[in-house]
N, C-alpha and C positions, 0 to 999 in steps of 0.2 A: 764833160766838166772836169775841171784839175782837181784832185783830190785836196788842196788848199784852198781853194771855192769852195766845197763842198762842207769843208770841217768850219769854216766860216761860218754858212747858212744852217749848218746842222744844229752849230754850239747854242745861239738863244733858245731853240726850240727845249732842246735836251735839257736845259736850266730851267725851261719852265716845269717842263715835267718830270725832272730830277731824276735824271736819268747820265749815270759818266759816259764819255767818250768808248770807254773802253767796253762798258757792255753794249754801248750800239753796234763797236765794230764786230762785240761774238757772234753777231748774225751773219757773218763768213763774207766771202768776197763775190758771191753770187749778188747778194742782198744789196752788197755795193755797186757794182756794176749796174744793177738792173735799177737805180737814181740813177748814176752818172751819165745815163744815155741823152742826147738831147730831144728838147721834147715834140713830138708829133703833133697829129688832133686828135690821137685814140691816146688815153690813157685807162687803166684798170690797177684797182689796191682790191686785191681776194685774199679775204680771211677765211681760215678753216681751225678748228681744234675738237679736236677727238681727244686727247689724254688731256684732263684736268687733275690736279694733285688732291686726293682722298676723296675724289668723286666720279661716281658710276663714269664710267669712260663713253663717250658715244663711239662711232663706229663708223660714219658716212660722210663726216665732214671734208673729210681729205680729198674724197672721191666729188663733194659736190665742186671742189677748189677746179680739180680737174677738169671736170665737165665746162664748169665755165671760161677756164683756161682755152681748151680746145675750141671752145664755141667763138669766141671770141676773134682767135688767131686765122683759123680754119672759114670763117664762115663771113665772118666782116672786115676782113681785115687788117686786124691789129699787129703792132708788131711785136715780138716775148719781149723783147727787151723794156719795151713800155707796159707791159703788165707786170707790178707788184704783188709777189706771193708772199705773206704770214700764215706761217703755219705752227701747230703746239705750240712750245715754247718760246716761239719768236714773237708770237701774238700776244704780248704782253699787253695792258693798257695802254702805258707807255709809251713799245715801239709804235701801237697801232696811231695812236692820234700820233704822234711824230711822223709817221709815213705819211701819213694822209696830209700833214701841212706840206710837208716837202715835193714830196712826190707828184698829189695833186693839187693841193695849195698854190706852190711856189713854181709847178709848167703849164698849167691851165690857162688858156687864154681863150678869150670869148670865140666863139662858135665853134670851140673842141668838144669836143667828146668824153663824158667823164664814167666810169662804171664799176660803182662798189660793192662787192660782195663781202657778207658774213654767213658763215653756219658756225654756230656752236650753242649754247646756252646760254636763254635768257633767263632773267630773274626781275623780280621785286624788292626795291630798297626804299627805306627811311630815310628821309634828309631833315636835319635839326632845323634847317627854315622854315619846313612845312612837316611834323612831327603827323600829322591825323592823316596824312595821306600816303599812297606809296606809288613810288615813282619805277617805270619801265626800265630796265640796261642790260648790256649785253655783258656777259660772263667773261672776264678775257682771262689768260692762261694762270697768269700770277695771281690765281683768286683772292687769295686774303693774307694777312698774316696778323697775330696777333701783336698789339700796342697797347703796355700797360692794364694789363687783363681785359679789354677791349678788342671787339674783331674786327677788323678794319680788311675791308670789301674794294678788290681796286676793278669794278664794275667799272663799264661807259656808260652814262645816261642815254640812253635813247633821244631826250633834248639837246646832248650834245652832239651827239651825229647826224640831228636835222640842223645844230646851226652848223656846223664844218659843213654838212653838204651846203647849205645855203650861201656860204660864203665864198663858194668859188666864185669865178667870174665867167660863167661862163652858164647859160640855162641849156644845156644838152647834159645832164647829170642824170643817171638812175642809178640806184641803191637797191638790192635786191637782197634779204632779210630772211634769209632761213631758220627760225628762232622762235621762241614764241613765251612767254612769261606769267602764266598761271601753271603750278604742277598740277598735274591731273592727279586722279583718283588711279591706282594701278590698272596698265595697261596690257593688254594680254600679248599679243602680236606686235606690233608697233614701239618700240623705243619712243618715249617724248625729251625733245629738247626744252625743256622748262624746269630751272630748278627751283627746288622748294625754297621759298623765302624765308630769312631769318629777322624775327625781329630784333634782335641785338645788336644786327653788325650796323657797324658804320660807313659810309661814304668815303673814302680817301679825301681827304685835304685836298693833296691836292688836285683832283678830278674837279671839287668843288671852285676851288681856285680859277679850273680851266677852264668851266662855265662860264663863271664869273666876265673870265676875259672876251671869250666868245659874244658872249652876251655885248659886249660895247662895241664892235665890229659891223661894219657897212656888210649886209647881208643882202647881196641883187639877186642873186639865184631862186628858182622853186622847181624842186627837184622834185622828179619822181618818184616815187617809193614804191616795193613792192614787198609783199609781207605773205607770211607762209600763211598766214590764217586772218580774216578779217572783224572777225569776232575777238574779244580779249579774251576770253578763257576758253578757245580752242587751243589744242596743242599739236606745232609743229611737230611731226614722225616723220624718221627714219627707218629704214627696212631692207634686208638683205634682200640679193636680188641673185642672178649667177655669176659668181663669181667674185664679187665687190656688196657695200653695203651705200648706200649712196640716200641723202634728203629728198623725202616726196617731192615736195616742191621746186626745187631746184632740177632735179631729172624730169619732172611735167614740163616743169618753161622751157630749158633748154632742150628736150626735144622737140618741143614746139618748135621752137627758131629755129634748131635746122629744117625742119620741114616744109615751112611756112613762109612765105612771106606774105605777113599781114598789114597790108596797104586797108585794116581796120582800126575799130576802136581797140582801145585798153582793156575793153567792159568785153569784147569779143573776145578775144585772145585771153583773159582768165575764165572766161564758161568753159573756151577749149581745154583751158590747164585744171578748172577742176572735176571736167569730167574725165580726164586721166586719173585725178586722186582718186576719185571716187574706184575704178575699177583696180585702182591700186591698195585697194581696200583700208581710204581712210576717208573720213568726214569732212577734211577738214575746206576749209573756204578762203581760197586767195584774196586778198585785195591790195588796196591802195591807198595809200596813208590819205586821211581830209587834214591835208597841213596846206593844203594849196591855194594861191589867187583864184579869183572868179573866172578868172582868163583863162590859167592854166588849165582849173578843172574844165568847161567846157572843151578845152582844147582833145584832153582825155577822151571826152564825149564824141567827138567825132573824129573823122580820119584823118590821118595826120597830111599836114599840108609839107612836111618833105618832101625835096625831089627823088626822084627812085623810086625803087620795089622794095626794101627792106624794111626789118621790122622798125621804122621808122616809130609808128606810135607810142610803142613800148622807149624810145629814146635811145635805142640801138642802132648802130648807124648803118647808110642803107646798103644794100646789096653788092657788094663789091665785085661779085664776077659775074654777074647779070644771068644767076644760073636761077630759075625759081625752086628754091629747095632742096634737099640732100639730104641723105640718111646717114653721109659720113666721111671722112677724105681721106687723102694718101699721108699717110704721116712719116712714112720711110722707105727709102731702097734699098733692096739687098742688092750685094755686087754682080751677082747674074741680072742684073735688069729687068726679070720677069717675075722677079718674089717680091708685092710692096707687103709693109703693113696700114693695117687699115681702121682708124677710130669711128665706132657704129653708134655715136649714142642717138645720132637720129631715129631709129626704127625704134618703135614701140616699145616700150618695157615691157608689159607681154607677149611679145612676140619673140626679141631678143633673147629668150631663155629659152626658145625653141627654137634658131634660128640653124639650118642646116646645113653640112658641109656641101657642096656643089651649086648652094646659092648665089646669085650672080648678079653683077652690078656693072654701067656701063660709067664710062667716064664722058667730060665732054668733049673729046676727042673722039667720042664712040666704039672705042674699043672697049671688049666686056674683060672685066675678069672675077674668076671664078673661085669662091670662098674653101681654102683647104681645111683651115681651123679656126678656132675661136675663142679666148677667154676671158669673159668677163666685156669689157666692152669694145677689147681690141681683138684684132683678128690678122688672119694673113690669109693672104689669094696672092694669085697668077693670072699673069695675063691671057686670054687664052689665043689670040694672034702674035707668033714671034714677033711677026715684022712690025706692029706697034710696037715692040717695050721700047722704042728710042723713045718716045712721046710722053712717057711719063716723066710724072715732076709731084714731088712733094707740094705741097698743099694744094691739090687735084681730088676737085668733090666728085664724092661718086654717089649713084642713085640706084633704087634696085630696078633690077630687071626681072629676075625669079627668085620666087619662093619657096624654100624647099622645107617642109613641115614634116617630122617623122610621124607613121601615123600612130604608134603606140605610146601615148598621151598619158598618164595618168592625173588624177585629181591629189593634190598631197596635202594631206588633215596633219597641222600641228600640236602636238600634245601638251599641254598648258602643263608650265613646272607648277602650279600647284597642287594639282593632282597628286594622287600616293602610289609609291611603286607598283604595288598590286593593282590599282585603278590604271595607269600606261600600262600595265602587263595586259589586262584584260581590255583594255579600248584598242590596245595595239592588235590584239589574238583576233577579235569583231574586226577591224577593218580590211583586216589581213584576208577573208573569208569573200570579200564584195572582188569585183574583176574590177582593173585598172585605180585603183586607192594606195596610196601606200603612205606612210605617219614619217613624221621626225618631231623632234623635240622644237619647241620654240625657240627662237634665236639661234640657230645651230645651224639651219640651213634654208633657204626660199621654201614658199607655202600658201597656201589657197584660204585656209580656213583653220579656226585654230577650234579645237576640242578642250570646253573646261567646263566647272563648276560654277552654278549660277552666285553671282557675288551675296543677293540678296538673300538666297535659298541654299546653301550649298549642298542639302542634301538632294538637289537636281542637276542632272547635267545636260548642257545644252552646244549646240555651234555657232562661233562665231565668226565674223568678220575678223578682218587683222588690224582692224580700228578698234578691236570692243564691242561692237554695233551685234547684236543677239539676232542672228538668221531667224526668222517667223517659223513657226509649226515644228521647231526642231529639240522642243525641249522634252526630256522626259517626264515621268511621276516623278512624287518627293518619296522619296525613299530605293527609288527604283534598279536596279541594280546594272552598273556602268553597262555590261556586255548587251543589257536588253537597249538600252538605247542607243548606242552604236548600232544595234541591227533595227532598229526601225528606221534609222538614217537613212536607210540603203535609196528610196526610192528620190529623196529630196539630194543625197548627192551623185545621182545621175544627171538630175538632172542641171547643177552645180556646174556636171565637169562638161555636160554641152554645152553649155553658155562659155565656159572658159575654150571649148574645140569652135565656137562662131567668131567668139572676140577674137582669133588668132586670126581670120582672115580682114581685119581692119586695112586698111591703104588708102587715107585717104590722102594723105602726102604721095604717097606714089602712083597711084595710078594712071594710064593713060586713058581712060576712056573720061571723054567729058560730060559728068553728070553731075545733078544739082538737085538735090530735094531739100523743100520746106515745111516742116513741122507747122499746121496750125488749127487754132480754135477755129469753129465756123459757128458757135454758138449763136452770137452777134447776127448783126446787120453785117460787116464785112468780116473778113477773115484775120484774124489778128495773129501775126508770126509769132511762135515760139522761140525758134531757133531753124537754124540753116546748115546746109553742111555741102560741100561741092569739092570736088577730085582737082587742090589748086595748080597742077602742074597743066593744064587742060584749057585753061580759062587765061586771059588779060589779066593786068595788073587791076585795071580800071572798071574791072566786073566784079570784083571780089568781094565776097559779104557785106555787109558795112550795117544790118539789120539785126537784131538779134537781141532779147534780154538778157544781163548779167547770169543770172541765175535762173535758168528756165522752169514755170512756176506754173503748174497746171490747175484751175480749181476742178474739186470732184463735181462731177457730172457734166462736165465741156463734151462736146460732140468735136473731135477731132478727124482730122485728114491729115495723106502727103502728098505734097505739090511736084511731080516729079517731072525733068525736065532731061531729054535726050539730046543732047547738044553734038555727037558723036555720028561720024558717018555708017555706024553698024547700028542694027536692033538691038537690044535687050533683054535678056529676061532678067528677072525681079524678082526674090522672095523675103518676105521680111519673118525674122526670129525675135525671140526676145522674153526677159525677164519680166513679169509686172508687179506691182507695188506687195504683192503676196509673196512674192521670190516666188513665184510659179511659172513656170513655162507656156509660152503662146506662140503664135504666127497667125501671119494673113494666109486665109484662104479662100482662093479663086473658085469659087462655087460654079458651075456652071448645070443650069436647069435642062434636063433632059430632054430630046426632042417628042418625043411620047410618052406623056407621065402618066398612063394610066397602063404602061406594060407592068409585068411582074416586080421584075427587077425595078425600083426605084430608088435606091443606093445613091445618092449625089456625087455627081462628074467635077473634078479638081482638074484647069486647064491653066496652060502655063499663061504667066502677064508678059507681054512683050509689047516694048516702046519702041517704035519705028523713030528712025533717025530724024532730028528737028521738035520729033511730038512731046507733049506736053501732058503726063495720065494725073489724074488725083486718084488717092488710094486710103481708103474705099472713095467707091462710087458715089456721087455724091442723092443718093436716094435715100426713103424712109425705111427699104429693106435692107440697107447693107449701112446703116451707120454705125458709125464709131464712136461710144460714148464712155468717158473716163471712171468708174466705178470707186469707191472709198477702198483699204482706208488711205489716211495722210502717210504716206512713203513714198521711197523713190523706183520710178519704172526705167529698165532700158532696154533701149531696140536698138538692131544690125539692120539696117537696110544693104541687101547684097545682090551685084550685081554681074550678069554674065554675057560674054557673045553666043554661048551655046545656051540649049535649052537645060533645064533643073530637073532632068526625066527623071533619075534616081532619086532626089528629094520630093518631086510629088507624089511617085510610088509607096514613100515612105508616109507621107501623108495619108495617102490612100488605105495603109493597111491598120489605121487604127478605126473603130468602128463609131460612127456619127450618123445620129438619125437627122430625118429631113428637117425636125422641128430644132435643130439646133444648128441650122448655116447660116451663123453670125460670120462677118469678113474679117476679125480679129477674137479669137477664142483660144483655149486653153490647148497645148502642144500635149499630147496623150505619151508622146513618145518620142523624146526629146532628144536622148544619145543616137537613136537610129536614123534620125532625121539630120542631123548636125553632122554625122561619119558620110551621110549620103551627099551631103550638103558637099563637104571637101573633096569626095570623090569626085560630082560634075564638076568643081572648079578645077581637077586637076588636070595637068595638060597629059595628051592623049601620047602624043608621041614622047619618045626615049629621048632620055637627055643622058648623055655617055658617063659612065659613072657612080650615077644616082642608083640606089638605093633603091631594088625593089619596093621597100616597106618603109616610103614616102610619100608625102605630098606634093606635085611640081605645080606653084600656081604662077602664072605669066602675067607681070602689070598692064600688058596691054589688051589682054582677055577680059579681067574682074574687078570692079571692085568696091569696097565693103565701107560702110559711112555710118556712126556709130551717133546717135542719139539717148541722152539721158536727160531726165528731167522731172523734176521735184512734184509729188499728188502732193493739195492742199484744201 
């Protein structure tokens, strides 16, 4: 486009939104360029702002711009030139609704591709037409300035960004809404994007103006929306992570999409994203706006009729290099040909902060190469065949191949700034005393659980979650003295940091052995699905889940099973771990009745589960001696269904040495010994021979050996 086309189409917008030529152009020549391009069928306008002026600064925004940036390019398609970045100061109200006419308004044509991101802060505002109510908008950078001793708020309505999204012409639009607009009550762990409402300020004119006009506009579109919380008074968090600080929600989805391609529902694909929150220890519940036709929503409901494999449902377009999933691609070459760099936000967010140097990743050209460093979510490797490096090419998805997991783990307790010096002197002195713990302050650096004072009680001190969420059985006396309850901790966070050493073997985006287990009630007359979960690199496009509740939602006292299904030309073994609704430690175990039960010795025999190739086990058995019934109270349970080509010898042994009488071999019971079972656990999965290089005092786990399928799900 001529830059005299361009200050043509540019000038009315800018006049509605009174905004001069001359501050458009200070958003530089990148900002210009990246309109002038001509337009595609992929277009993207991603908003980020981290610094607001005289308010608490977030920290993750920039990084979610990123993630979506790379997902976008890298993974479907798009080309930089057609994705639109606003960042801090460029994210005005303003620039933004002027991007968005231009940009996507005025290139968008029916059956393109449209996709808009925001992170930063929502809020709550008064509008003088409807004084008793208050209306949703997003925070943009130029927050307020005062007018005539009045404060004047230059917020986006949240009406106004469903009608610009509605008014493209084109119904392939998703909107993707990291923000959220009740402020919460102070959070311990967890930053919230919600800022507190004022009732004083006012609406900008002109915003209301823009409405206004919006409002009288031929609106064909019904866009998708995705929202960081689906509740109104949950709040979107953010959270350091290694090395970067990045939005829950925004690093759940878009790891999801590299991983996955969900040829499912909408309703699928946020259970997956918030049982990522959830281990990313926050509460909170994705959804999706109810602004939609009866059409559309049903459409949500079932699987999307695009053609392809990509995350079509979600309104992301489909799979452009017919790869199924990736944990991350070539983003650059070094001039020796054999040094790329490499962007990972595919792989786990728990996993990624322990992800090791000599891990290794194949391309689809088949050459592997091998992880030298790492920071934050970019990395560099070598190829490890010279004679491939001619074969590399920037945007080249790569997938993993090995795991490499150091084994000295520790669990890291964040110390609540509320707390008083002498209270972190002596919480820090107690956990310093426990093996594998070690503290930092909150917000300072990544952490597992945060150490404070009960809000209600403060003369008790208790562990929390990094949502706020008050870990069960962890509280002290009232009065009790910080160090005493730091050391009664000891027992509940061992067994904390095994649950954090099982969740690190997750892969269900990467694995190659093809398995599939189904969570279900058997209460009933038939078996009613919970939830599913299957290793999608393994399986057809045309197999892939399409079953599954929103929110998987157990009533207390269900008799449960897993439907497990060996699709893989190897056996299996099997052992299942996991938290229950108590934060208590469990597993299944394999009881096996003695072949002479009236010798001495009647000790009960633990034999490995192993699934022959094609077979089909439910677990437990489906009898009156081995079932499985969901116990009180209302919380949430999670299990690791994990799996191997070798036998689990050292994690049965570990089973075996904790002491159970006969009268208590229930097939799902309480884990006596939880760290020694989970260390034993990572050792069978670790591969047996030397991988050059590595790290005596690691983990080497192989995708095509294990792996690990991670079920949560709500007691009710």
């Amino acid at each position: 486009m001529e830059r005299r086309t361009f200050l043509h189409r540019i000038g009315s917008i800018l006049a509605v939104l009174g905004v001069t030529e001359a501050e458009w152009f200070s958003l530089g020549n990148r900002y210009y360029q990246a309109l002038a391009q001509p337009s595609p069928r992929k277009l993207a306008l991603l908003i980020g702002i981290n610094q607001y002026p005289k308010i608490p600064a977030l920290s993750g925004c920039l990084t979610d711009v990123e993630l979506q940036r790379e997902l976008l390019i890298h993974r479907f398609g798009f080309q930089g030139s057609d994705i639109l970045t606003l960042t801090e100061e460029q994210a005005s109200r303003e620039f933004i609704e002027a991007a968005f006419l231009d940009h996507l308004g005025k290139q968008a044509k029916p059956g393109d591709i449209v996709v808009f991101h925001f992170s930063g802060y929502g809020s709550r505002v008064k509008l003088e037409t409807s004084p008793d109510t208050m209306q949703n908008a997003l925070v943009s950078a130029n927050v307020s300035h005062k007018s005539q001793n009045e404060k004047i708020v230059n917020y986006i309505l949240e009406e106004t960004l469903l009608l610009l999204l509605r008014s493209l012409p084109t119904d392939r639009v998703t909107a993707v809404l990291d923000t959220s607009y009740y402020a919460p009550t102070p959070v311990l762990g967890l930053k919230s994007r919600a800022l507190q409402e004022s009732l004083e300020a006012k609406l900008a004119a002109e915003e209301l103006d823009f409405l206004q006009q919006l409002k009288t506009q031929k609106l064909p579109s019904t866009p998708i929306v995705l929202t960081a919380t689906s509740e109104s008074k949950q709040s979107a968090r953010e959270r350091i992570f290694s090395g970067f600080s990045a939005g829950l929600f925004t690093y759940a989805l878009t790891q999801y999409l590299w991983e996955f391609t969900p040829s499912t529902t909408i309703q699928v694909a946020l259970s997956h994203v918030e049982n990522s929150l959830s281990k990313l220890g926050s509460k909170q519940q994705p959804g999706d706006m109810e602004n939609l036709s009866p059409k559309k929503r049903e459409a949500l409901n079932s699987p999307p009729t695009l053609v392809g494999k990509g995350a079509g449902g979600l309104g992301f377009p489909d799979d452009v290099d017919g790869i199924i999933g990736a944990e991350g691609a070539v983003t650059a070459i070094e001039e020796d040909g054999k040094t790329v760099h490499l962007w990972l936000a595919g792989l786990p967010p728990q996993v990624l902060l322990y992800y090791g140097v000599n891990s290794r990743f194949t391309l689809a050209t088949t050459e592997q190469l091998v992880l030298r460093s790492r920071t934050g979510l970019t990395a560099k490797a070598q190829i490890a065949k010279i004679e491939g490096a001619n074969s590399l090419q920037v945007g080249q998805l790569v997938q993993e191949a090995v795991r490499v997991l150091p084994r000295n783990i520790n669990l890291t307790i964040a110390l609540d700034t509320g707390l008083e010096r002498i209270e972190r002197v002596d919480a820090t002195s107690a956990f310093a005393a426990f093996s594998r713990m070690s503290t930092v302050v909150v917000g300072e650096k990544p952490a597992d659980y945060v150490f404070a004072k009960l809000q209600e009680i403060p003369s008790r001190y208790g562990l929390f979650s990094l949502g706020g969420e008050l870990i069960p059985n962890t509280t002290g006396e009232i009065g009790e003295a910080v160090k005493l309850t730091a050391q009664r901790l000891e027992p509940k966070l061992s067994t904390l940091l095994a649950a954090k050493l099982w969740r690190l073997t997750e892969n269900q985006g990467s694995s190659r052995l093809a398995l599939k287990a189904t969570l279900e009630i058997i209460s009933g007359i038939s078996p009613q699905v919970v939830m599913q979960r299957q290793t999608v690199r393994t399986f057809k496009p045309e197999t892939s889940i399409k079953k599954s509740l929103p929110t998987p939602v157990v009533p207390i006292g269900s008799q449960m099973q897993y439907r497990v299904e060996n699709q893989s030309d190897r056996p299996v073994y099997l052992i299942l771990v996991g938290l229950n609704n108590n934060h208590t430690a469990i597993a299944f175990y394999p009881w096996e009745t003695p072949q002479e039960p009236n010798t001495v010795d009647t000790k009960p025999l633990l034999k490995e589960v192993v699934i022959a190739p094609g077979e089909t086990l439910t677990l437990p058995q489906t009898n009156g001696a081995s079932e499985w019934v969901i116990s009180g109270p209302a919380s949430e349970c999670e299990q690791q269904l994990i799996f191997s080509t070798t036998p689990f010898s050292g994690t049965l042994a570990a089973l075996n040495t904790a002491k159970y009488s006969p009268t208590e071999e229930r097939p799902i019971a309480p884990l006596l010994n939880p760290l020694d079972v989970a260390q034993a656990l990572l050792q069978d999965l670790h591969l047996k021979t030397e991988m050059n290089g590595t790290a005596a005092d690691s983990y080497i786990l192989d995708v095509n050996n294990w792996a690990s399928l991670s079920f949560s799900f709500q007691v009710v």
